[in-house]
N, C-alpha and C positions, 0 to 999 in steps of 0.2 A: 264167857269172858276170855279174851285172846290173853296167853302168857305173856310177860312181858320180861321179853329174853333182856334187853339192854340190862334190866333188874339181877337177872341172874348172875351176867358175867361181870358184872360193875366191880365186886372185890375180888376178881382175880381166881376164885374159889369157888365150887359146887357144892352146896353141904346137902345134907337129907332132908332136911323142908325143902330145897328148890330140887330136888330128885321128885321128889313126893308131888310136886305141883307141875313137874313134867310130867310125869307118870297120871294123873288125873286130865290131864290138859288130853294125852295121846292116847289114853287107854278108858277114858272115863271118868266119872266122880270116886269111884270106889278101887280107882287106879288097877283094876282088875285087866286078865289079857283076853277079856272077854268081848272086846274091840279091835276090829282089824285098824293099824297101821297106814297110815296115807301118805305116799311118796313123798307131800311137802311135810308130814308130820315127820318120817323120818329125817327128813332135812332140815326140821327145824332142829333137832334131837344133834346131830352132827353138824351144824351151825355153832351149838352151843358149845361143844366137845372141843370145836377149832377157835373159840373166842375166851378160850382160857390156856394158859402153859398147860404146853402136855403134864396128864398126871395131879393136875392140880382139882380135884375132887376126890368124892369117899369114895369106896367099891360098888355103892349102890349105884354110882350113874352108869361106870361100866356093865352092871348087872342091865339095867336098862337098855341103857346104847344097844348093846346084844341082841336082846328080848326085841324090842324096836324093828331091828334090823333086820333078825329071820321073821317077825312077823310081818313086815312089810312086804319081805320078798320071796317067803315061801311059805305063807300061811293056806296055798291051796296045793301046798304037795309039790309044785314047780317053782323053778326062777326062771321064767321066760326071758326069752330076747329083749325085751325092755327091762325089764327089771335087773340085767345084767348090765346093759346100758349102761343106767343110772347109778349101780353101784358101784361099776368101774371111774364112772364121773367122779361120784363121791370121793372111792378111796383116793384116788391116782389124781387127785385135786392140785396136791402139793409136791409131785413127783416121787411121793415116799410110801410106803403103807407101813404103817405104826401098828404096833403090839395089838392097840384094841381092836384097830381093823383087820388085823392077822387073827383075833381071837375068833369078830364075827364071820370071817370064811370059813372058820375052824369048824365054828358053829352051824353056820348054813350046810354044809359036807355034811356035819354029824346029822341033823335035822331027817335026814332021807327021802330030801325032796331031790327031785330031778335039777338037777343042773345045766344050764345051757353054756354049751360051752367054751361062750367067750367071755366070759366072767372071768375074772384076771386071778392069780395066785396059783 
């Protein structure tokens, strides 16, 4: 069953059921991170992030977004040239890079995958 983002961002607000049904939608039934992350998945994931005021969810979607994010783009030990790509697309969307996506650099850095490096930050 496809998520149905209009659903999510309609009041404005993320709460923990619609975390949780992100989190099952991108990661499985058992919302586990026992499934790789898929470019549109991640972008559905930061679709959702940019269709709310910054800040307007719990911690768990940043917890997510994160998770999301290095598993998308370094869950084989690298962030190749496309996957740098794409991320830079992402952040650099709105000309600014915001907290959460200053976290998940933070994170992809810590991760200890290989970095390519035009991956922006």
């Amino acid at each position: 069953m496809a998520l149905d983002i209009q659903a999510i961002v309609e009041d404005g607000f993320i709460d923990d059921s619609e975390v949780a049904a992100i989190r099952a939608e991108i990661f499985g039934d058992d919302g586990e991170d026992g499934s790789d992350v898929s470019e549109g998945e991640f972008r559905m994931v930061d679709q959702i992030k940019n269709s709310v005021e910054y800040g307007q969810w719990v911690p768990a979607f940043e917890v997510l977004y994160i998770e999301a994010g290095v598993n998308y783009a370094a869950r084989d030990g690298e962030v190749d040239a496309n996957e740098a790509a794409v991320l830079n697309e992402i952040i650099g969307a709105d000309g600014m890079t915001d907290a959460l996506e200053e976290h998940l650099l933070i994170s992809l850095r810590a991760s200890g995958a290989t970095i390519h490096p035009s991956l922006m930050g």
